[in-house]
FIDRENVEX-926902 format. One record per residue (C-alpha): residue number from 1; residue in one letter; x, y, z. Coordinates in steps of 0.2 Angstrom, whole numbers. Layout:
# residues N
NODE   segu   drenro      c1      c2      c3
NODE    NUM        a       X       Y       Z
...
This chain:
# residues 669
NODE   segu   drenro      c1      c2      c3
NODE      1        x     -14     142       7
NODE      2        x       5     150       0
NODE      3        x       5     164     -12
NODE      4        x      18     172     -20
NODE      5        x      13     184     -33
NODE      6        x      -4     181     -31
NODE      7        x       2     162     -35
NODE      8        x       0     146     -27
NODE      9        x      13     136     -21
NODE     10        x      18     120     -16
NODE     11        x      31     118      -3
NODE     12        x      37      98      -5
NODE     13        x      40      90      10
NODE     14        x      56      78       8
NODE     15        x      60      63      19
NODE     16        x      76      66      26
NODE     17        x      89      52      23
NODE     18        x     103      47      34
NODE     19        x     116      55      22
NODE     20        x     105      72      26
NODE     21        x     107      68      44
NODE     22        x     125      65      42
NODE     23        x     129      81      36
NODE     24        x     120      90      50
NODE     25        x     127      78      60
NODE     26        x     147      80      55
NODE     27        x     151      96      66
NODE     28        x     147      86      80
NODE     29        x     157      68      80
NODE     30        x     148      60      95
NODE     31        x     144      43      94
NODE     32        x     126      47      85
NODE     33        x     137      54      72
NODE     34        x     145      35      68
NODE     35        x     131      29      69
NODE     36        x     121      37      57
NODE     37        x     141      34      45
NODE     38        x     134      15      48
NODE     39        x     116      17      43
NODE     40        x     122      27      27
NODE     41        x     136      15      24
NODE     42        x     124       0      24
NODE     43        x     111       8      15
NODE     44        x     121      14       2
NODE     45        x     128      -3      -1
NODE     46        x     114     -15      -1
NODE     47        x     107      -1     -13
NODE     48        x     121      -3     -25
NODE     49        x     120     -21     -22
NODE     50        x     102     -23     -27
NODE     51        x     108     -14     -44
NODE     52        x     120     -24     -47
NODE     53        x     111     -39     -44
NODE     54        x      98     -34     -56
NODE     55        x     108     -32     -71
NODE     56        x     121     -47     -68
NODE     57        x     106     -60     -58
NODE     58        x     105     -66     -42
NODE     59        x     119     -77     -31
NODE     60        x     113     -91     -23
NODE     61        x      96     -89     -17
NODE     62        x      98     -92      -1
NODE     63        x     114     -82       3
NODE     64        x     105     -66      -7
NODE     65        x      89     -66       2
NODE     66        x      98     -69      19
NODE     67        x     109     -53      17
NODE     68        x      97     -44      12
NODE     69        x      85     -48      26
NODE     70        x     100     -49      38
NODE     71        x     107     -27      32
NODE     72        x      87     -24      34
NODE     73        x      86     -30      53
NODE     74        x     102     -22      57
NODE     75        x      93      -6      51
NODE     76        x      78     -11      61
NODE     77        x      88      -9      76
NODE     78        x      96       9      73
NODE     79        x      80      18      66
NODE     80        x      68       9      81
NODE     81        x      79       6      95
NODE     82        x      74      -1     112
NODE     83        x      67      15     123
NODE     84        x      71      28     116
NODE     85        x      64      39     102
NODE     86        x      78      37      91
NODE     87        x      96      33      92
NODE     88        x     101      50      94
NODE     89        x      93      49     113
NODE     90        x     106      52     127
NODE     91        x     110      39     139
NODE     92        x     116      51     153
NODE     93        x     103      64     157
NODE     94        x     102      73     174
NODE     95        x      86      70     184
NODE     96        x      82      53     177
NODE     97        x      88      39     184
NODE     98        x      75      29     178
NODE     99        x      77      36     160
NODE    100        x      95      34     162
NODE    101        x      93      13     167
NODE    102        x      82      10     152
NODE    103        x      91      20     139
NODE    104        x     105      11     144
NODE    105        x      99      -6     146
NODE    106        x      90      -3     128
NODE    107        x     108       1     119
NODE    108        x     114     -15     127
NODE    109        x     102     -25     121
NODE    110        x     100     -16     103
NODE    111        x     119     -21     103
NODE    112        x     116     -40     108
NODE    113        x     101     -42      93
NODE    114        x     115     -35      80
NODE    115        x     128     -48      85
NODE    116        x     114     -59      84
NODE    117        x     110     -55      65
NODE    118        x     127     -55      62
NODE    119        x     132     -72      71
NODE    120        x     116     -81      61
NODE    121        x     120     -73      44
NODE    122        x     139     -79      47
NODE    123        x     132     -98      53
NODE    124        x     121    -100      36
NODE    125        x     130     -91      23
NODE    126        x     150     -96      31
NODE    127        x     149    -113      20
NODE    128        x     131    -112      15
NODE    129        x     132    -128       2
NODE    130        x     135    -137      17
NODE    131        x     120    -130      28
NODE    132        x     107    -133      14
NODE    133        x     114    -151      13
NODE    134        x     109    -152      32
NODE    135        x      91    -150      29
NODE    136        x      83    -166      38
NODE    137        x      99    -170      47
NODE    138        x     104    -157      56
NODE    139        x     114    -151      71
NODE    140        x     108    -145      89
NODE    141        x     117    -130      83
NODE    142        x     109    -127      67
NODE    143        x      90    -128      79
NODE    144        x      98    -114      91
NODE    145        x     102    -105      78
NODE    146        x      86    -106      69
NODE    147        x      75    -102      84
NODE    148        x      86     -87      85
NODE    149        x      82     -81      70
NODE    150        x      66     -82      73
NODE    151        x      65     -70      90
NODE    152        x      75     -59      80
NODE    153        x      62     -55      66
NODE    154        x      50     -56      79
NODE    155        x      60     -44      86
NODE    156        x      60     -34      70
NODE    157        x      44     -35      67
NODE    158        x      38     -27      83
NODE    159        x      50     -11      82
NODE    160        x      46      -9      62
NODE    161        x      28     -15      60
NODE    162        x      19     -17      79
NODE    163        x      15     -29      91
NODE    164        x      -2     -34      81
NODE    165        x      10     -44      69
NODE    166        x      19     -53      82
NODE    167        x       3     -59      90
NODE    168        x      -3     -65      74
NODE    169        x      12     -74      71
NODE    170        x      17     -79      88
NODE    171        x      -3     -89      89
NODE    172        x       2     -97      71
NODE    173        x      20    -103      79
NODE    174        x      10    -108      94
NODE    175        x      -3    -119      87
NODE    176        x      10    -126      74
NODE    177        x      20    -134      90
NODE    178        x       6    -137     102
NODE    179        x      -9    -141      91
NODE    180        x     -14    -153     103
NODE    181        x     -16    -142     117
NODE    182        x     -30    -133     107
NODE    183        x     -48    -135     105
NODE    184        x     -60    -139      91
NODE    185        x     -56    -133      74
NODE    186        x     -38    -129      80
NODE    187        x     -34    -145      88
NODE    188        x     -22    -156      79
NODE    189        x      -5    -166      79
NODE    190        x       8    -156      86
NODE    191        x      25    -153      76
NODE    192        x      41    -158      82
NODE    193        x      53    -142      86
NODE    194        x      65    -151      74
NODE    195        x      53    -152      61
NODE    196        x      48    -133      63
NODE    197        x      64    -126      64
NODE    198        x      67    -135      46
NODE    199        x      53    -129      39
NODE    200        x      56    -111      46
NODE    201        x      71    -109      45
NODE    202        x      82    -122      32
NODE    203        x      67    -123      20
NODE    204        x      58    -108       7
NODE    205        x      44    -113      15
NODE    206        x      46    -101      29
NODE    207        x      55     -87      33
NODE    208        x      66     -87      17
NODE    209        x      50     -92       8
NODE    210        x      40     -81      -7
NODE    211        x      36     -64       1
NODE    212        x      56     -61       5
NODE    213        x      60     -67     -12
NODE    214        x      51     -53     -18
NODE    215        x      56     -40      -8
NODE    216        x      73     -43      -8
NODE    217        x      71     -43     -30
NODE    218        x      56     -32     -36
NODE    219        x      50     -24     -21
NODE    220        x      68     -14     -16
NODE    221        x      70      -9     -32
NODE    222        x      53      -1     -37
NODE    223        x      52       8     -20
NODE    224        x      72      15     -24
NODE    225        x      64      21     -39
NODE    226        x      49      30     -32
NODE    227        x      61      37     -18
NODE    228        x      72      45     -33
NODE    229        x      57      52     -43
NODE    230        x      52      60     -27
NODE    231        x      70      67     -23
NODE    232        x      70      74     -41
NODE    233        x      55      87     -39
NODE    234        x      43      76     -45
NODE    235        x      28      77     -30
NODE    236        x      31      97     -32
NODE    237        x      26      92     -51
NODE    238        x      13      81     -49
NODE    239        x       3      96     -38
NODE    240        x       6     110     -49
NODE    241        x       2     101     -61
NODE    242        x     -14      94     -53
NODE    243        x     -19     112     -47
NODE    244        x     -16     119     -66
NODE    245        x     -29     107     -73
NODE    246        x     -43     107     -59
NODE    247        x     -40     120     -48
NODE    248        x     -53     134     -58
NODE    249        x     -66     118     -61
NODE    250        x     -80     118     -47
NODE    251        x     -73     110     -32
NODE    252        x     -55     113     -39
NODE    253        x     -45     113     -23
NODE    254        x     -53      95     -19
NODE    255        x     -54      86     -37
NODE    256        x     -33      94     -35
NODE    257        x     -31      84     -20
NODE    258        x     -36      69     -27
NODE    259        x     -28      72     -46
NODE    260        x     -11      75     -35
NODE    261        x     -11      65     -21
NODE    262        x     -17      48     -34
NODE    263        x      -2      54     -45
NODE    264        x       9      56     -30
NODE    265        x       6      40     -23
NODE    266        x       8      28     -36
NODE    267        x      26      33     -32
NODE    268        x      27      36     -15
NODE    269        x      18      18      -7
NODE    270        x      15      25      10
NODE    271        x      -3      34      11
NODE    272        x       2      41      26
NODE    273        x      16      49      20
NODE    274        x       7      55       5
NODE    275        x      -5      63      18
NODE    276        x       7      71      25
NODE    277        x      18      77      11
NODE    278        x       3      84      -2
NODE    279        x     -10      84      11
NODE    280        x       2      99      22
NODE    281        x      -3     110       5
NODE    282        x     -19     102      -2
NODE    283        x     -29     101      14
NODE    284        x     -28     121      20
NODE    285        x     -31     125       5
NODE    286        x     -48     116       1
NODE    287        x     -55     123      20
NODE    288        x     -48     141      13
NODE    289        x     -63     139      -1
NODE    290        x     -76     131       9
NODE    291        x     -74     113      12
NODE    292        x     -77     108      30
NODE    293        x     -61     102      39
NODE    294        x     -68      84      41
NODE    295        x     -72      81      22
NODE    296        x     -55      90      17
NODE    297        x     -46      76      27
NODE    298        x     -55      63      19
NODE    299        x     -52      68       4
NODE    300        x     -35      67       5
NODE    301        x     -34      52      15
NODE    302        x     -45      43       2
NODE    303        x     -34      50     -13
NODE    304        x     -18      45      -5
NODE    305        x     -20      30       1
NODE    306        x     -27      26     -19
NODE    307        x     -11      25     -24
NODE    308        x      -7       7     -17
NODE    309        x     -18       3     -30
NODE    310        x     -14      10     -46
NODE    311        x      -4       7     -58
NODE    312        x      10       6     -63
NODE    313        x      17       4     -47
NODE    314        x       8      -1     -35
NODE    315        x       9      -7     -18
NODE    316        x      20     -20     -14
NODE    317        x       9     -33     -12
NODE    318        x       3     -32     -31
NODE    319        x      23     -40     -31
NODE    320        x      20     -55     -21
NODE    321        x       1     -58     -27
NODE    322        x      11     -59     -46
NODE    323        x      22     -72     -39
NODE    324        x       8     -80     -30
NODE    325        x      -2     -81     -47
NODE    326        x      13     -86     -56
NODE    327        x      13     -73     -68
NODE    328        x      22     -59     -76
NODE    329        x      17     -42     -65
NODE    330        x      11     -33     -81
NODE    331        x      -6     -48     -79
NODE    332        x      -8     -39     -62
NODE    333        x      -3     -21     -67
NODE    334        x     -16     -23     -82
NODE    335        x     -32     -30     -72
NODE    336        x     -29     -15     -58
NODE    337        x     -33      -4     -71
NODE    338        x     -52      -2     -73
NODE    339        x     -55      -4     -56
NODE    340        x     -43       9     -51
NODE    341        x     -49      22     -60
NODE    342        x     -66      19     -56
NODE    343        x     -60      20     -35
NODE    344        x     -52      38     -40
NODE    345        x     -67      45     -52
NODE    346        x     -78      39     -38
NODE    347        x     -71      52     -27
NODE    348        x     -69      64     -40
NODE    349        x     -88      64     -40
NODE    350        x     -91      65     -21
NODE    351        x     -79      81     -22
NODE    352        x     -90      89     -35
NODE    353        x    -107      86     -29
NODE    354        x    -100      93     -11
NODE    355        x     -94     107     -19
NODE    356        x    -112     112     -27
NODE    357        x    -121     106     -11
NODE    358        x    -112     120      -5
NODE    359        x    -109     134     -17
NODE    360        x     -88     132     -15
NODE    361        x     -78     144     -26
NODE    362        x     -67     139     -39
NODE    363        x     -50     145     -40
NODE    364        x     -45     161     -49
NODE    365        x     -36     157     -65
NODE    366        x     -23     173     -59
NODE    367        x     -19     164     -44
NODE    368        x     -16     146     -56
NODE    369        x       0     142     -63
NODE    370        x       1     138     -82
NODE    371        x       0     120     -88
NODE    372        x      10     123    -100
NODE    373        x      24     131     -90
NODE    374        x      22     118     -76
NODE    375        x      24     102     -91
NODE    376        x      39     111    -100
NODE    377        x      47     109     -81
NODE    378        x      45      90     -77
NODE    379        x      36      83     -92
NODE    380        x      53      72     -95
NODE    381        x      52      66     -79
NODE    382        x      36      55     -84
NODE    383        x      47      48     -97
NODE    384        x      53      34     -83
NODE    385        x      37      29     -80
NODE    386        x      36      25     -98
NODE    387        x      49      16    -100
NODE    388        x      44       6     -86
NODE    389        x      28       2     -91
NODE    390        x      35      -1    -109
NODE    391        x      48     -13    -102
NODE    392        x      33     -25     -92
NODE    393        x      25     -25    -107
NODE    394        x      38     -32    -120
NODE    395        x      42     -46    -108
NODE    396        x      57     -40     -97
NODE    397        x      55     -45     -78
NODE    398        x      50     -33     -65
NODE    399        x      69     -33     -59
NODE    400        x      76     -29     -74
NODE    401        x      62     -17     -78
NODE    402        x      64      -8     -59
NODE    403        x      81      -8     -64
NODE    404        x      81       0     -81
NODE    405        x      69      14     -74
NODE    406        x      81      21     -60
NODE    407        x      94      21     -74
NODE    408        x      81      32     -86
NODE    409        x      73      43     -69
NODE    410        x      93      47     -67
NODE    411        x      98      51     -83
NODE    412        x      81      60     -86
NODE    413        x      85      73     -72
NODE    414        x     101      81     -80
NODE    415        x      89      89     -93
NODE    416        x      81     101     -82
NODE    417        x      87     112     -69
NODE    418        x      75     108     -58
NODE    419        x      76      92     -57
NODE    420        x      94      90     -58
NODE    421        x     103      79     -43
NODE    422        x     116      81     -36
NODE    423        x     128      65     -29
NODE    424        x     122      69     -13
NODE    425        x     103      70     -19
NODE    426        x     106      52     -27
NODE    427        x     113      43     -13
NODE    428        x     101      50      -2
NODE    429        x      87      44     -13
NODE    430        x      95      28     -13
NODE    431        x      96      28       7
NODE    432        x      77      34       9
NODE    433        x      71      20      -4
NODE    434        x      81       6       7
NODE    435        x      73      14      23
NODE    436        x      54      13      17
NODE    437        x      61      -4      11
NODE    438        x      64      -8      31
NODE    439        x      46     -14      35
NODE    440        x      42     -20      21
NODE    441        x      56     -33      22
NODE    442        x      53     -35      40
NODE    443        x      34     -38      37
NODE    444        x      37     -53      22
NODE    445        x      50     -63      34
NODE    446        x      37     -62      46
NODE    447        x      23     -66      34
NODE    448        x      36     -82      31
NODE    449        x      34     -85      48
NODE    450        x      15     -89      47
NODE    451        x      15     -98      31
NODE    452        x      26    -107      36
NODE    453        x      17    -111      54
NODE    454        x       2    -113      43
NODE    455        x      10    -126      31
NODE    456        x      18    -137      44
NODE    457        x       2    -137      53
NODE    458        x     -10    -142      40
NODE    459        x     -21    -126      49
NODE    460        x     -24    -116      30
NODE    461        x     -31    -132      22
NODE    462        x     -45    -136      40
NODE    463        x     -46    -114      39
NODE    464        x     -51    -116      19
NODE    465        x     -65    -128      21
NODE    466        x     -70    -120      39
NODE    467        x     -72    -104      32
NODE    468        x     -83    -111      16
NODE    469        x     -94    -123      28
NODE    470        x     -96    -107      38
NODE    471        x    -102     -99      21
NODE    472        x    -114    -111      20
NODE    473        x    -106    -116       1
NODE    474        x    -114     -97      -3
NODE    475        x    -101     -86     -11
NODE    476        x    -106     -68      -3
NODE    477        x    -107     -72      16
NODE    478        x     -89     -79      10
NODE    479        x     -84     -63       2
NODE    480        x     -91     -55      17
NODE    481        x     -79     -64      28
NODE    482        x     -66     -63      19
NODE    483        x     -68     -43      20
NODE    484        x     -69     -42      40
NODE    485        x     -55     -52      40
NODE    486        x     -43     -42      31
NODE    487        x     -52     -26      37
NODE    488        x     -48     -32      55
NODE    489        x     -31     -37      51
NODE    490        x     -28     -21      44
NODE    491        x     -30     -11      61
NODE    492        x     -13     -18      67
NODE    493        x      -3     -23      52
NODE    494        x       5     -18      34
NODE    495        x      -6     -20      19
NODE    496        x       7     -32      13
NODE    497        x       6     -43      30
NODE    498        x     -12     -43      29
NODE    499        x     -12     -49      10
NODE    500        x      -2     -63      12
NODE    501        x     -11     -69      28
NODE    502        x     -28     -68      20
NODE    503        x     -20     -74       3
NODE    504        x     -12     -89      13
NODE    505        x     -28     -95      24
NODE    506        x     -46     -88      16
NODE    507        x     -40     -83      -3
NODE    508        x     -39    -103      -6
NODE    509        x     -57    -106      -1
NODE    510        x     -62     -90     -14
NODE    511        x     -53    -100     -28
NODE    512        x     -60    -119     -22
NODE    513        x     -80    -108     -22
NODE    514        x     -76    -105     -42
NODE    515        x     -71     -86     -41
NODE    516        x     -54     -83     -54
NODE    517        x     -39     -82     -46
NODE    518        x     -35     -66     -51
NODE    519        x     -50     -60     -43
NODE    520        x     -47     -68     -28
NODE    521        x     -32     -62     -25
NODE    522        x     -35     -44     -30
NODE    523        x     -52     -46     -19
NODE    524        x     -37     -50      -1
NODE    525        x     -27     -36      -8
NODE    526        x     -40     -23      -8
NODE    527        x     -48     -26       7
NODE    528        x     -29     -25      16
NODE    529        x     -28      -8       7
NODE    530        x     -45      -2      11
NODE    531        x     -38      -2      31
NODE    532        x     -29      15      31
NODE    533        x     -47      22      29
NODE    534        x     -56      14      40
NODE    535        x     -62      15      58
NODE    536        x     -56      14      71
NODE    537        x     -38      11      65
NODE    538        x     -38      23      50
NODE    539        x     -21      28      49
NODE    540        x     -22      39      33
NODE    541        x     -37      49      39
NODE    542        x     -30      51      58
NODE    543        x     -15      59      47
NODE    544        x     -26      69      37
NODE    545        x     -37      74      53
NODE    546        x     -22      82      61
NODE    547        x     -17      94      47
NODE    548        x     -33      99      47
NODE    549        x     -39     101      66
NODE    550        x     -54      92      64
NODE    551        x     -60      74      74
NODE    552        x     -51      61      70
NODE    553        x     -63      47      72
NODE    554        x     -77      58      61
NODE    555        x     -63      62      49
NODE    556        x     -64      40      48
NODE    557        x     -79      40      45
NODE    558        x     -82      55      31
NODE    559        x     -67      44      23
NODE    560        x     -77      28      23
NODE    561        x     -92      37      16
NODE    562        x     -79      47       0
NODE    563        x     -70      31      -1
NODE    564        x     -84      21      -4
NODE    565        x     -77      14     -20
NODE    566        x     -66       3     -11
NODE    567        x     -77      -6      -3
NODE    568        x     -88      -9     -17
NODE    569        x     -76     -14     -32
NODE    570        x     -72     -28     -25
NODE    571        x     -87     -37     -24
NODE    572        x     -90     -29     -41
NODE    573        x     -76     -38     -51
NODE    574        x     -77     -53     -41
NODE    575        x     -95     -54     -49
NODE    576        x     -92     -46     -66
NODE    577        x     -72     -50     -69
NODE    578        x     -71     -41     -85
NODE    579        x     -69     -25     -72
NODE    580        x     -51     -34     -72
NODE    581        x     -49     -36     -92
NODE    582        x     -55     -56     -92
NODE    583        x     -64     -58    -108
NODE    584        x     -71     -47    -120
NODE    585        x     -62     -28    -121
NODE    586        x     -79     -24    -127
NODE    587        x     -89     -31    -111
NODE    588        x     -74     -24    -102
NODE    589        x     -79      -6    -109
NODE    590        x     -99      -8    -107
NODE    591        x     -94     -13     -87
NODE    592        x     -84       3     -85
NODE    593        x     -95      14     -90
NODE    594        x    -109       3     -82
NODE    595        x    -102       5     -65
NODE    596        x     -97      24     -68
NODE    597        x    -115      26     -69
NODE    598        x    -119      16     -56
NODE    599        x    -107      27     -44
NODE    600        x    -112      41     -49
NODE    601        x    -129      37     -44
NODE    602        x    -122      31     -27
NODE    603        x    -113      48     -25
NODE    604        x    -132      56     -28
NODE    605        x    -138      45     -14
NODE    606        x    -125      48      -2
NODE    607        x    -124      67      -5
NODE    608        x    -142      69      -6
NODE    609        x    -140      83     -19
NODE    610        x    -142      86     -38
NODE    611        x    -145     103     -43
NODE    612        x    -155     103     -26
NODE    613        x    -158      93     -10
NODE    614        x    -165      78     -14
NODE    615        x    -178      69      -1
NODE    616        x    -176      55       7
NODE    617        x    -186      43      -7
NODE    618        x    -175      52     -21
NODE    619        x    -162      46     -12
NODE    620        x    -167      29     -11
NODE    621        x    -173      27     -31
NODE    622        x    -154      32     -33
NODE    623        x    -148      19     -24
NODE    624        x    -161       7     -31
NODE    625        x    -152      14     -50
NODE    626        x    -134      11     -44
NODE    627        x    -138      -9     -39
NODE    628        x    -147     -11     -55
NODE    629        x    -133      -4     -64
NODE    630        x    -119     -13     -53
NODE    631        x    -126     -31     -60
NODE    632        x    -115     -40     -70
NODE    633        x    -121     -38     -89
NODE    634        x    -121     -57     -95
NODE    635        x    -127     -64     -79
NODE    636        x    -145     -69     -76
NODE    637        x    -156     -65     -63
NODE    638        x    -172     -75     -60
NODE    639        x    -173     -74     -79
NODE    640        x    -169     -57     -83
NODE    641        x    -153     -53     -93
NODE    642        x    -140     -41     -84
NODE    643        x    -140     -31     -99
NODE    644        x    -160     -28     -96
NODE    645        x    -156     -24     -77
NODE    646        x    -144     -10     -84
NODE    647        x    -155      -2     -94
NODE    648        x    -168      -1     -81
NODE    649        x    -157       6     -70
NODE    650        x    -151      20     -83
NODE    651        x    -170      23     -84
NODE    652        x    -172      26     -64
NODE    653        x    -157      38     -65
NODE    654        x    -165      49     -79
NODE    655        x    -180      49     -70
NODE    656        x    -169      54     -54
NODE    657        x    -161      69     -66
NODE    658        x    -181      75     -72
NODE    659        x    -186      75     -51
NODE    660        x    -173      85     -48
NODE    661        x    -176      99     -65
NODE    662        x    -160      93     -71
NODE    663        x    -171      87     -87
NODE    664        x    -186      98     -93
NODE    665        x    -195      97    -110
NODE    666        x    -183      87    -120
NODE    667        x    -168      94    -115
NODE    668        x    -156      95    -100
NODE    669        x    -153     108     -89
């Protein structure tokens, strides 16, 4: 914790662009210096090239998404080069021969994969009319090419997202081409390398298929816009402001954490990096009042990784699982809403029942800063976020909206001093948004890679019906698989990587075994969220564990225990879809506050503590209330109405409240 005056204050964390790098840089012109002159230069560009493609629409399809994809790789190369840390390691260093071989032979062949990407964007985009009219006859040339292009996003995808991805991919390719060398369910007719090349590579079946379409159009643009909110002082807002509305509640610094950090990272994406920006302030200050290091971590780990689900900007995959659904994002942005809130109110909860169990302080007022003061400074600034959301809503893409809310996060920032930017600020956020933009990118072509392995194979329709005959025909074993699944391809690969795979090979057979397609989709997506929080990959925890010195793997598992929500929500709205606004408003209402209930009794169970310890079989009737009071109110089980089932369940938790003397006489404690 930071005082000044007896106030608290929060330091912001900003990632530091190339243009930042470049100014450190310029006193010192060695060939790091060019260099980074590049990466600003193309960063710079493709941002203003993505602006103006959203205002004036997109060239030829193929030709946009290939420069786009083609700027990205080339950036791949510079910010994880072969063998060295970063571009800035030396080749010649004394002492190390060894060192010195494999820095060397790393810059040579960082330079061979960029004449690569340039050579292959050259051969499809130098008379690109005439390549697309080659589809089905084409040249040895154009199946060189094509299997180029293919090691070079592989080779993208193991600097930017990790080997995991490549393996995946590289057993999709393999099957594709040598199906006949596999065994039961895989075996099949192989594909001819002609054929694959085509589909892969000439086609928008494959790697210039959906997912790149959408990160080179909505999914750039949103992120540039997260990346200029941040740069205008909006994280240090988004705390204070958290911290002057909980921090003198019980359990204050925690329930800040999670107000700041859910805030934060509806605009920042990453849930590492929201750890690590919000958590470096957030976390000391919840073990300064109590909380033990473990749950602190969790806390923010869970919070932060929230983000990817909440509106309005979510994750990137909400993007492609709109394109997927063929429908407008505001569809998708609209049914995250309920059970978003209910993920971060569900943490909320566990944060207070903590915070009782035991006896943490609130914060001093004195020691607060003054909502009022802290909205006069950056209320504006959630003006762009309206304007955003106003724009999905009356119709206008997601391009044109993205685009429209840079312009208005812009212009927005001159009012204020403190969130003024400066050219320098500006470009800088526009070379940080491209940069986070990196993997993503990287991740979709690669994503085209399977699907398009998948498609040519016939494997996703066999894996569809495979995976329901393994259900037996039932849908929650299927739901259970589908949850491992993505839970296991989390551990090694983006949220957005592992959505499109599970959407492309299990998400079918959820729609084919009657479940809405909305639901489905959303069911993949949570479930490739829910990774950074779980063990033993748990990427947002292991984050939050090392700020606050405490075991990474227990931090993992107190996250899975706060973060219970996400595991749970899922299988809720799958069962009861007005949780996602289908149907009734009213049904929609009576489920929120149904399931609020019904976590709130959870939290009793799993904290074992309401006004005092409860024992074990206190514990148990609560979880018994929080089943009853998950059931989906206009189903029917063995003749009993949901609605009934709810009610019960209310019953068992007012009897839980009179065990433990919260209720005496008629009125409550």
């Amino acid at each position: 914790m930071q005082s000044s005056s007896k106030k608290l204050v929060y330091n912001e964390v900003k990632e530091i662009s190339f243009l930042d790098e470049l100014i450190q840089w310029s006193k010192n012109k060695s060939l790091y210096y060019w260099i980074i002159i590049i990466c600003s230069w193309l960063s710079i560009g493709l941002a203003f090239y993505h602006l103006f493609v959203a205002v004036y629409g997109t060239p030829e399809g193929r030709s946009f998404r290939s420069v786009h994809l083609s700027v990205m790789m080339i950036l791949a190369v510079f910010i994880y080069p072969v063998f060295r840390k970063s571009i800035n390691d030396k080749i010649i260093l004394p002492n190390d021969e060894k060192g010195n071989f494999l820095r060397l032979f790393g810059s040579i062949y960082d330079l061979l994969i960029i004449i690569s990407i340039i050579f292959v964007q050259l051969w499809t985009t130098w008379d690109v009319e005439t390549f697309m009219m080659r589809y089905g006859d084409k040249y040895i040339g154009d199946i060189i090419v094509g299997s180029i292009l293919i090691f070079l996003v592989l080779d993208g995808t193991r600097r930017a997202v990790g080997w995991a991805m490549v393996f995946v991919a590289g057993f999709f390719m393999l099957h594709a081409l040598y199906a006949h060398k596999f065994f039961g369910f895989f075996y099949g007719p192989p594909t001819r390398l002609a054929k694959y090349i085509d589909t892969l590579f000439m086609t928008s079946d494959g790697i210039y298929g959906i997912p790149l379409y959408v990160a080179s159009t909505y999914i750039v643009l949103f992120i540039i816009f997260g990346a200029i909110l941040i740069r205008s002082g909006v994280g240090r807002f988004f705390v204070d402001l958290a911290i002057s509305l909980t921090g003198h509640r019980t359990g204050g610094p925690a329930k800040a954490a999670v107000v700041a950090s859910g805030m934060t990272g509806t605009v920042y994406g990453s849930a590492v990096a929201n750890v690590v920006t919000t958590g470096s302030f957030t976390i000391p200050l919840m073990k300064n009042y109590g909380y033990r290091p473990r749950f602190a971590a969790a806390v923010e780990a869970c919070a932060s990784s929230g983000g990817q689900i909440t509106p309005p900007i979510m994750g990137a995959a909400a993007f492609i699982m709109a394109e997927f659904l063929e429908a407008p994002y505001s569809y998708v942005i609209l049914a995250a809403i309920i059970p978003a809130f209910l993920y971060f109110v569900t943490i909320y909860f566990m944060v207070h029942v903590e915070a009782e169990k035991h006896g943490i302080e609130k914060i001093d007022k004195s020691m607060l800063p003054n909502v009022i003061d802290v909205l006069k400074s950056g209320w504006h600034m959630l003006l762009s976020l309206v304007v955003l959301i106003a724009l999905l809503i009356y119709g206008y893409t997601a391009m044109k909206a993205g685009f429209w809310a840079i312009i208005s996060v812009v212009f927005l920032s001159f009012f204020k001093s403190n969130t003024r930017m400066s050219v320098v600020d500006l470009l800088g956020a526009f070379e940080s948004g491209i940069k986070s933009t990196v993997p993503v990118t990287i991740a979709c072509a690669c994503a085209g890679i399977i699907i398009g392995s998948v498609f040519v194979s016939g494997l996703g329709l066999k894996f569809t019906q495979s995976v329901i005959d393994l259900s037996g025909g039932m849908l929650f074993p299927l739901l259970c698989l589908t949850a491992i699944s993505a839970i296991i391809l989390g551990m090694g690969m983006t949220t957005t990587a592992v959505y499109i795979t599970v959407a492309a090979l299990i998400v079918p057979s959820l729609i084919q075994a009657g479940v809405t397609p909305i639901a489905a989709h959303m069911f993949a997506f949570y479930f490739g969220v829910v990774s950074t929080i779980t063990p033993p990959v748990a990427l947002a925890s292991f984050a939050g564990a090392a700020i606050a010195k405490s075991p990474p793997m227990a931090t993992a598992v107190e996250s899975s225990k706060v973060g219970i929500a996400k595991y749970i929500v899922p299988f809720a709205f799958i069962y009861n879809p007005s949780l996602l606004m289908e149907g009734s408003y009213l049904i929609s209402l009576y489920s929120l506050l149904s399931v609020l209930l019904a976590y709130w009794s959870m939290t009793l169970g799993l904290e074992g503590y309401l006004n005092k310890p409860l024992n074990v079989y206190t514990r148990i009737i609560a979880f018994v209330s929080s089943i009853l009071l998950l059931l989906p109110p206009l189903s029917i089980f063995y003749g009993v109405s949901g609605f009934l089932l709810n009610g019960v369940g209310l019953v068992i938790l007012i009897f839980v409240y009179f065990i433990q003397g919260k209720i005496k006489l008629g009125y409550v404690k």
